[in-house]
N, CA, C and O atoms as CSV, one atom per row, in Angstrom:
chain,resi,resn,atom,element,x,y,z
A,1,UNK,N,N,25.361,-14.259,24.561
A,1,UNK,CA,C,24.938,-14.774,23.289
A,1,UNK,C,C,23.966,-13.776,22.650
A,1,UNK,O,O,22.992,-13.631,23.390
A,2,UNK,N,N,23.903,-13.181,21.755
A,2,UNK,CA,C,23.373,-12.735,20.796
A,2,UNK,C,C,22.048,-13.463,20.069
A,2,UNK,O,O,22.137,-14.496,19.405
A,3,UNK,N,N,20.604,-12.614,20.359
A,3,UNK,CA,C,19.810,-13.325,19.479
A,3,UNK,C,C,20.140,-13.327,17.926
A,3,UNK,O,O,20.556,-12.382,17.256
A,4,UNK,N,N,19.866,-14.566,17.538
A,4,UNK,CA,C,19.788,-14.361,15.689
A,4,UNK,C,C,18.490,-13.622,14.918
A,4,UNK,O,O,17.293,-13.691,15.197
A,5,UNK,N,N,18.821,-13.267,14.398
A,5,UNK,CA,C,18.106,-12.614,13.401
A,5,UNK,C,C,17.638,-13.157,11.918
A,5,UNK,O,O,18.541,-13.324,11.099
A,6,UNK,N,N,16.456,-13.406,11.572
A,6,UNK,CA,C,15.974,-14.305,10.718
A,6,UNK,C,C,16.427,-13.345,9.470
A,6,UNK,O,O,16.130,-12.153,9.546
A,7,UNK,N,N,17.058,-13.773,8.451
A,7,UNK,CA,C,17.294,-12.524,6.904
A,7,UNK,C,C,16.014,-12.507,6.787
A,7,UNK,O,O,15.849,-11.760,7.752
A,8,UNK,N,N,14.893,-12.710,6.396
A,8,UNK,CA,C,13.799,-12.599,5.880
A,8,UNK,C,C,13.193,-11.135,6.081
A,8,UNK,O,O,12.492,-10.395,5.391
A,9,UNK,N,N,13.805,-11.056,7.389
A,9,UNK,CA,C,13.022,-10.152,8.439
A,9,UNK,C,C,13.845,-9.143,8.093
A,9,UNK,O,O,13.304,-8.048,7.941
A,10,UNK,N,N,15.224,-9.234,7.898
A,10,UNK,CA,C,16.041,-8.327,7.782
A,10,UNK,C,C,15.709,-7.633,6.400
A,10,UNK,O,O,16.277,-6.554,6.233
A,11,UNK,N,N,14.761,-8.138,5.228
A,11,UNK,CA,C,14.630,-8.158,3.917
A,11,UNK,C,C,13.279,-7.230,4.287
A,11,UNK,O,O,13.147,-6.196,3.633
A,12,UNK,N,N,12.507,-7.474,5.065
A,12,UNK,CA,C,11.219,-7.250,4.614
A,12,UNK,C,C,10.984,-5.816,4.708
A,12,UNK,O,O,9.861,-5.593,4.255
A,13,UNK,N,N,11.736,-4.401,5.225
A,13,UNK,CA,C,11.571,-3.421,4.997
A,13,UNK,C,C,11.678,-2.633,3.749
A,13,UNK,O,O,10.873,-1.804,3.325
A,14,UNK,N,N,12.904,-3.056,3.177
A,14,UNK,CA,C,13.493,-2.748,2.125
A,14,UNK,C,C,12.186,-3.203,1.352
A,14,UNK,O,O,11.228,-2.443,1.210
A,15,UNK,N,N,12.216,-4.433,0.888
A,15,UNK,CA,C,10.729,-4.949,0.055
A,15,UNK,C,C,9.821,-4.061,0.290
A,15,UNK,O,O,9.605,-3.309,-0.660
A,16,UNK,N,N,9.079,-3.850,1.436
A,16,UNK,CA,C,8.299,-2.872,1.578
A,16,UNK,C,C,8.506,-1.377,0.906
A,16,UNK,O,O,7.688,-0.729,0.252
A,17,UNK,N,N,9.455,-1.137,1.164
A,17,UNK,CA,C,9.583,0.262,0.404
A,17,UNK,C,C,9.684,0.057,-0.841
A,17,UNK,O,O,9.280,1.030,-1.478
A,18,UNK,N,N,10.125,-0.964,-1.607
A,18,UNK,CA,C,9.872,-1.013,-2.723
A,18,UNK,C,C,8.571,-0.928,-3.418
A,18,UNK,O,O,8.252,-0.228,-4.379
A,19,UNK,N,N,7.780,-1.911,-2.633
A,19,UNK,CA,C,6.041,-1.447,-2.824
A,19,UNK,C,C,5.623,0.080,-2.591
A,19,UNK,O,O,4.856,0.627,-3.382
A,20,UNK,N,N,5.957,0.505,-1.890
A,20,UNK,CA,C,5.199,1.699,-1.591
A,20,UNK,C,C,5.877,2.789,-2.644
A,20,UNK,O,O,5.134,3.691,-3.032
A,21,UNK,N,N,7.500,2.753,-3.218
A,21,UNK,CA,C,7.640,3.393,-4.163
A,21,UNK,C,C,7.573,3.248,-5.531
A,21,UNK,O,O,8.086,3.968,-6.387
A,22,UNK,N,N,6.709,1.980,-5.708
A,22,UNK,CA,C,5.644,1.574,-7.063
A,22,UNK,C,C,4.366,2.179,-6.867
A,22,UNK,O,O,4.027,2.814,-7.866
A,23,UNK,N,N,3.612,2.206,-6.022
A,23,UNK,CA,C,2.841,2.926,-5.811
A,23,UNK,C,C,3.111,4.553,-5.856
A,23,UNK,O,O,2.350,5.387,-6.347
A,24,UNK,N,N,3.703,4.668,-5.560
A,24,UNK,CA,C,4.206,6.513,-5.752
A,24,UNK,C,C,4.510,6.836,-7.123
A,24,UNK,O,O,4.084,7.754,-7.823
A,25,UNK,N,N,5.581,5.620,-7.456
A,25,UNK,CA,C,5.395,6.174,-8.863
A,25,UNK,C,C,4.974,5.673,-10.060
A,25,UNK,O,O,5.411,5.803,-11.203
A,26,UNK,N,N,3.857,4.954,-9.501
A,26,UNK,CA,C,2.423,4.702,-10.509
A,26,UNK,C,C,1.829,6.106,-10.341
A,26,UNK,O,O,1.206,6.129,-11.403
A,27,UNK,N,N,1.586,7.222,-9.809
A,27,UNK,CA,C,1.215,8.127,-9.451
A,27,UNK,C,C,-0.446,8.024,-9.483
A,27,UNK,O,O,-1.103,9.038,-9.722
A,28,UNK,N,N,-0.954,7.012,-9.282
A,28,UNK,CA,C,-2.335,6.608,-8.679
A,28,UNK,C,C,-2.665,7.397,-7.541
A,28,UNK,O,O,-1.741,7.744,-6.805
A,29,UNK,N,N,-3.709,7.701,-7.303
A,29,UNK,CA,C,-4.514,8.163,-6.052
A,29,UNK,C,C,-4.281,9.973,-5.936
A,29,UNK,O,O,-3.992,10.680,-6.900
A,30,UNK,N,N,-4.473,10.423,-4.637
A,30,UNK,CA,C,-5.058,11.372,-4.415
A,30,UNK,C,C,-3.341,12.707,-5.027
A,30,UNK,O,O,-2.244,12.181,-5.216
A,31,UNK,N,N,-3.486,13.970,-5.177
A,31,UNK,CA,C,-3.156,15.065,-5.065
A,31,UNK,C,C,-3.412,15.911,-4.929
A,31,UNK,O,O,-4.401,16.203,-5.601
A,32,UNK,N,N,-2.817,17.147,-3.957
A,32,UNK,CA,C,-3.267,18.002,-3.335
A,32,UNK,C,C,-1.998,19.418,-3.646
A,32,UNK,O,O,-0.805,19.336,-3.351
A,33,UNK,N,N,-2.436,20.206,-4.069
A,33,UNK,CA,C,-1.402,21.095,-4.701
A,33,UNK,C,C,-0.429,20.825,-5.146
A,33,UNK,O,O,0.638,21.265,-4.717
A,34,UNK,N,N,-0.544,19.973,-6.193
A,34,UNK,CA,C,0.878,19.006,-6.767
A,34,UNK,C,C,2.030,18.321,-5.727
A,34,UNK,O,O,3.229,18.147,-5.948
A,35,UNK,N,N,1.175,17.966,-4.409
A,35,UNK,CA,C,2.113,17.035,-3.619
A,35,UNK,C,C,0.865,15.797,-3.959
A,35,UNK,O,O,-0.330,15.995,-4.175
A,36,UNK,N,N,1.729,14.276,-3.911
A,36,UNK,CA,C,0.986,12.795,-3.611
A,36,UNK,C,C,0.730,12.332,-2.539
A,36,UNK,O,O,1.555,11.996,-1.689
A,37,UNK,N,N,-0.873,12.238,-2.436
A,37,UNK,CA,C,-1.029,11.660,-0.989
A,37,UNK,C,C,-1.931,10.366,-1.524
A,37,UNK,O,O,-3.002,10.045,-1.011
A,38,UNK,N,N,-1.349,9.727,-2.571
A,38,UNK,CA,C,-2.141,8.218,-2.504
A,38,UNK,C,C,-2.215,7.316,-1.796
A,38,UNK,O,O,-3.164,6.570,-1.550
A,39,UNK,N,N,-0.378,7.362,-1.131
A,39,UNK,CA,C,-0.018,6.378,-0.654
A,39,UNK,C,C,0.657,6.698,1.006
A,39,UNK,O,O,1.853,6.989,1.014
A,40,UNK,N,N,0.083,6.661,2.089
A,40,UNK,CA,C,0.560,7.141,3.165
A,40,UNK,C,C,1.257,5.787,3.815
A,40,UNK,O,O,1.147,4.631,3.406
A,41,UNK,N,N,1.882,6.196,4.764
A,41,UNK,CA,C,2.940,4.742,5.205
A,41,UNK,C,C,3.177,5.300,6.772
A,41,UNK,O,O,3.243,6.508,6.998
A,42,UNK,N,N,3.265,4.570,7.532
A,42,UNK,CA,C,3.395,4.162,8.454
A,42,UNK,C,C,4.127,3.001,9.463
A,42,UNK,O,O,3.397,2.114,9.905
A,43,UNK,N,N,4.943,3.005,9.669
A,43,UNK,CA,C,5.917,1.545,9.857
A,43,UNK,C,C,5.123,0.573,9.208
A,43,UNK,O,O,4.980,1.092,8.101
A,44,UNK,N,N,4.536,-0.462,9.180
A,44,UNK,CA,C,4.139,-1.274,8.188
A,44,UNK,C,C,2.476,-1.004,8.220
A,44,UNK,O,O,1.805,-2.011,8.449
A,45,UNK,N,N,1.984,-0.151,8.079
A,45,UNK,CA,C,1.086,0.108,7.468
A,45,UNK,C,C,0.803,1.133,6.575
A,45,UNK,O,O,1.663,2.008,6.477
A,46,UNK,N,N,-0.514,1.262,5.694
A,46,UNK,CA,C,-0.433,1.649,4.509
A,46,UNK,C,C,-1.839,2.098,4.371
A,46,UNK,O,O,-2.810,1.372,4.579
A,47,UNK,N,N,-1.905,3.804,3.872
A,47,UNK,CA,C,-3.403,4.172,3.815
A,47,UNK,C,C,-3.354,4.824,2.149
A,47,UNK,O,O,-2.571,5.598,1.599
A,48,UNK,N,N,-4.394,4.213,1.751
A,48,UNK,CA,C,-4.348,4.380,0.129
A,48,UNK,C,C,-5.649,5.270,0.307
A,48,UNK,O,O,-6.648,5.068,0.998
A,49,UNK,N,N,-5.288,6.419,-0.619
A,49,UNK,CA,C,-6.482,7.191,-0.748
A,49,UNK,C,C,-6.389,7.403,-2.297
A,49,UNK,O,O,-5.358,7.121,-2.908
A,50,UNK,N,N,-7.835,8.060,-3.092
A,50,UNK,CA,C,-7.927,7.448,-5.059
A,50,UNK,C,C,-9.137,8.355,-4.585
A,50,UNK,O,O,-9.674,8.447,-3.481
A,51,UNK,N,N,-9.411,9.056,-5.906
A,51,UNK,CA,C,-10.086,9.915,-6.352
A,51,UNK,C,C,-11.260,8.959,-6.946
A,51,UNK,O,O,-12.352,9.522,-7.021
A,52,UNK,N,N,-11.220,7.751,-7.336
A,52,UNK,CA,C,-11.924,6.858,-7.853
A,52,UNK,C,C,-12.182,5.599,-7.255
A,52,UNK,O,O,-11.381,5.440,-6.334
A,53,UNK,N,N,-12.794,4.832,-7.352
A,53,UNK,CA,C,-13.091,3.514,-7.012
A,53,UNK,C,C,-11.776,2.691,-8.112
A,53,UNK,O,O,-10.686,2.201,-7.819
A,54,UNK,N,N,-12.477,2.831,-9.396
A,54,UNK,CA,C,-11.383,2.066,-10.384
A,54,UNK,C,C,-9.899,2.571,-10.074
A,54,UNK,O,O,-9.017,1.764,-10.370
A,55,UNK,N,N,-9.393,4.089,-9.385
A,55,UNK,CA,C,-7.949,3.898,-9.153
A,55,UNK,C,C,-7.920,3.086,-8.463
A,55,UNK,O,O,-7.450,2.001,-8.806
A,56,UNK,N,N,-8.441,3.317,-7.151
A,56,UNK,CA,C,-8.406,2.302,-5.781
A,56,UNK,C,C,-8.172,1.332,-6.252
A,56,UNK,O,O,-6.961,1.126,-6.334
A,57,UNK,N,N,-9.123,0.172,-6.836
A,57,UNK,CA,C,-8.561,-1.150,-7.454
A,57,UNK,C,C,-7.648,-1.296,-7.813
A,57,UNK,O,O,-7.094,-2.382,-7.642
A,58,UNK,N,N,-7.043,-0.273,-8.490
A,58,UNK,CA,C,-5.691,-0.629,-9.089
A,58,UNK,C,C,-4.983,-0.688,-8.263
A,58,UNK,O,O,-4.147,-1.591,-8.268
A,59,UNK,N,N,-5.033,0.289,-7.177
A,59,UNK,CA,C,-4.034,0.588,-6.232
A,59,UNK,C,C,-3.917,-0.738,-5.519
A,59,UNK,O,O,-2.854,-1.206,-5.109
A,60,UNK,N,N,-5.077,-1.287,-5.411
A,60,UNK,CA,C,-5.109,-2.809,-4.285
A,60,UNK,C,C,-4.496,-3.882,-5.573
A,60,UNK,O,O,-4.051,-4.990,-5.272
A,61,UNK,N,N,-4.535,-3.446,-6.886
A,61,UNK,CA,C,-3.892,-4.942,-7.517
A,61,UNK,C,C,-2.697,-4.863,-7.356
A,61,UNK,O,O,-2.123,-5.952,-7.352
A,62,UNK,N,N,-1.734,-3.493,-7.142
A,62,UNK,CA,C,-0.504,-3.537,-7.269
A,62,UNK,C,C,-0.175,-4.137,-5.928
A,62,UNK,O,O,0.610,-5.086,-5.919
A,63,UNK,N,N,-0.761,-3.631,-4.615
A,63,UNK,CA,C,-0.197,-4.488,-3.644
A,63,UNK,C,C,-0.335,-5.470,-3.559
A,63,UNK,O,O,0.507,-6.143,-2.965
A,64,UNK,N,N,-1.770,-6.205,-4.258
A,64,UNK,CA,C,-2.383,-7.993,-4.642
A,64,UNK,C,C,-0.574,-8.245,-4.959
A,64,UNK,O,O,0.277,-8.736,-4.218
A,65,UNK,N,N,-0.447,-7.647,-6.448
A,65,UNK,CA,C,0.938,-8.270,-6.735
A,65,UNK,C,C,1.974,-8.323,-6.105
A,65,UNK,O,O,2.622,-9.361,-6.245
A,66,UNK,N,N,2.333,-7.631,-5.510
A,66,UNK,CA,C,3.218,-7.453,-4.522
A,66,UNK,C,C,3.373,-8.559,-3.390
A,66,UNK,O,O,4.382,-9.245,-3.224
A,67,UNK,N,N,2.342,-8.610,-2.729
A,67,UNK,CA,C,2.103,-9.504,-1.879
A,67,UNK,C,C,2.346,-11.235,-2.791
A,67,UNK,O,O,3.323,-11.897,-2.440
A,68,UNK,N,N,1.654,-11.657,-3.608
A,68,UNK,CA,C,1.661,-12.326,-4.432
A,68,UNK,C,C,3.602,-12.440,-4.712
A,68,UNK,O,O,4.213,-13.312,-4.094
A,69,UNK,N,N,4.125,-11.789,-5.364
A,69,UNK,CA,C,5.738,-11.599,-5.521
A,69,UNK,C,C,6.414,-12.399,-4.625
A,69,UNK,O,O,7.003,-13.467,-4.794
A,70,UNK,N,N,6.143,-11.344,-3.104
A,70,UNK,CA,C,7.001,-11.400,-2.275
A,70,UNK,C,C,6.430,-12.025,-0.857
A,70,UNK,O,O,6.742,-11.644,0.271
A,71,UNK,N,N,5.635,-12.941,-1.160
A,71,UNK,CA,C,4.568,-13.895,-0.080
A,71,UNK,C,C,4.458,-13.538,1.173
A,71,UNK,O,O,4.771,-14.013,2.264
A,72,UNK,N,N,3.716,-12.170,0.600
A,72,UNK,CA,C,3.548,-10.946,1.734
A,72,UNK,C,C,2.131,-11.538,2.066
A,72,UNK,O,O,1.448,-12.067,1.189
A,73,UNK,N,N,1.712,-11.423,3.393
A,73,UNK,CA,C,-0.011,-11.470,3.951
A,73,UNK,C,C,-0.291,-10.303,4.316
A,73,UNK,O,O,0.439,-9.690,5.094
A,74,UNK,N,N,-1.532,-9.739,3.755
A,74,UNK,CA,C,-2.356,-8.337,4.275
A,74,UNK,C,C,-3.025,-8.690,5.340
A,74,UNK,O,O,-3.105,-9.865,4.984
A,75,UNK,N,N,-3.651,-8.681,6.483
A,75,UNK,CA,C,-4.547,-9.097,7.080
A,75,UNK,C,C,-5.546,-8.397,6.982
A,75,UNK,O,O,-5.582,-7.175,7.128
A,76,UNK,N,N,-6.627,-9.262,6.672
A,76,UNK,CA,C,-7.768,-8.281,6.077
A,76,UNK,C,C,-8.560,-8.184,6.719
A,76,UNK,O,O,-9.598,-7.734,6.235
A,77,UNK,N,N,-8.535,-8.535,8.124
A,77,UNK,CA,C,-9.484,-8.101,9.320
A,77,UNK,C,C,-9.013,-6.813,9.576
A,77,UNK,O,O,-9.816,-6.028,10.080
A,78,UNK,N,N,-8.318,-6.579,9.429
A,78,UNK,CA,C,-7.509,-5.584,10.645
A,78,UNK,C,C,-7.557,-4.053,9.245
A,78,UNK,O,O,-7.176,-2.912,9.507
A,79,UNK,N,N,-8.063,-4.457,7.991
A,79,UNK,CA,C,-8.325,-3.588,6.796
A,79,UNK,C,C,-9.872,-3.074,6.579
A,79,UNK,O,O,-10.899,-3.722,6.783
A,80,UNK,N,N,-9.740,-1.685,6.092
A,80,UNK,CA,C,-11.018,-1.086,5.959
A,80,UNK,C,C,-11.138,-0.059,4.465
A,80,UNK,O,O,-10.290,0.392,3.696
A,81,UNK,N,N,-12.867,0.034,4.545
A,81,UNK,CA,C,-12.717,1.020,3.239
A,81,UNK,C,C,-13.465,1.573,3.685
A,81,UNK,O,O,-14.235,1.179,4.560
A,82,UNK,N,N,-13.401,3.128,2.953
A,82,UNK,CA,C,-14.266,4.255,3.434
A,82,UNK,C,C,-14.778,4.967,2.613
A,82,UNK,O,O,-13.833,5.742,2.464
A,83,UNK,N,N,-16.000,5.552,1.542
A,83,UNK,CA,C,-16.080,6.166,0.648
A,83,UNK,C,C,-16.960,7.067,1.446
A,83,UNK,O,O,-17.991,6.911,2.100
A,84,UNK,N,N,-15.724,8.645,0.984
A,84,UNK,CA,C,-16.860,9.528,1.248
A,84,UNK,C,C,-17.668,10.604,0.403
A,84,UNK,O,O,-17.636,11.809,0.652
A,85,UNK,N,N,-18.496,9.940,-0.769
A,85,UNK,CA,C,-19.281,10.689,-1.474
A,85,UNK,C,C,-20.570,10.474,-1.742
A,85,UNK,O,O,-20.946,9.421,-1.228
A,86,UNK,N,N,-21.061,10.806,-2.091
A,86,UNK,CA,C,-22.031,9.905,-2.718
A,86,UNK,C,C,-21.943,8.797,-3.970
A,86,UNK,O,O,-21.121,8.997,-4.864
A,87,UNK,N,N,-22.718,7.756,-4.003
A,87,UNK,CA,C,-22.616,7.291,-5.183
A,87,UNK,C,C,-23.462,7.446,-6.511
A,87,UNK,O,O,-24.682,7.569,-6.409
A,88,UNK,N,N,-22.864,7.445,-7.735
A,88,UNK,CA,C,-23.318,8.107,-8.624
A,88,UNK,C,C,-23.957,6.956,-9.586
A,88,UNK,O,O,-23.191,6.154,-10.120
A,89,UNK,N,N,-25.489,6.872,-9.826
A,89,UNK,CA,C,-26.027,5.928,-10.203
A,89,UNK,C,C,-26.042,5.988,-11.890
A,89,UNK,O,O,-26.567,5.081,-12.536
């Protein structure tokens, strides 16, 4: 007997790449000799790097929406932020 396979599950990569190639081509976040490194990927994870705070936000509303869309959960324990500059008062 053959385990079944839930479609959902079978769906949720594809979806995923769809997010991550809205993000790419929002062309938000970082570049580095005219290659995009806003959006790094990893089997299902995702490292957003932004030249700004206000890109960053954006970058997190598009996945807000996304998630929101496609009743995706981020887990936000397991999420971090890192700024490395100073801040400019």
């Amino acid at each position: 007997m053959r385990p079944s396979l839930n479609p959902p599950l079978l769906l949720s990569p594809a979806l995923f790449a769809i997010n991550i190639n809205d993000l790419k081509a929002s062309k938000f976040g970082c570049h580095l000799n005219g290659v995009y490194y806003g959006c790094l990927v990893y089997a299902d994870d995702i490292l957003l790097l932004s030249h700004s705070v206000q890109t960053m936000q954006y970058m997190l509303d598009m996945c807000d929406s996304y998630a929101i869309d496609y009743d995706v959960k981020f887990n936000c324990e397991k999420s971090a932020a890192l700024r490395i500059w100073p801040r400019h008062c």
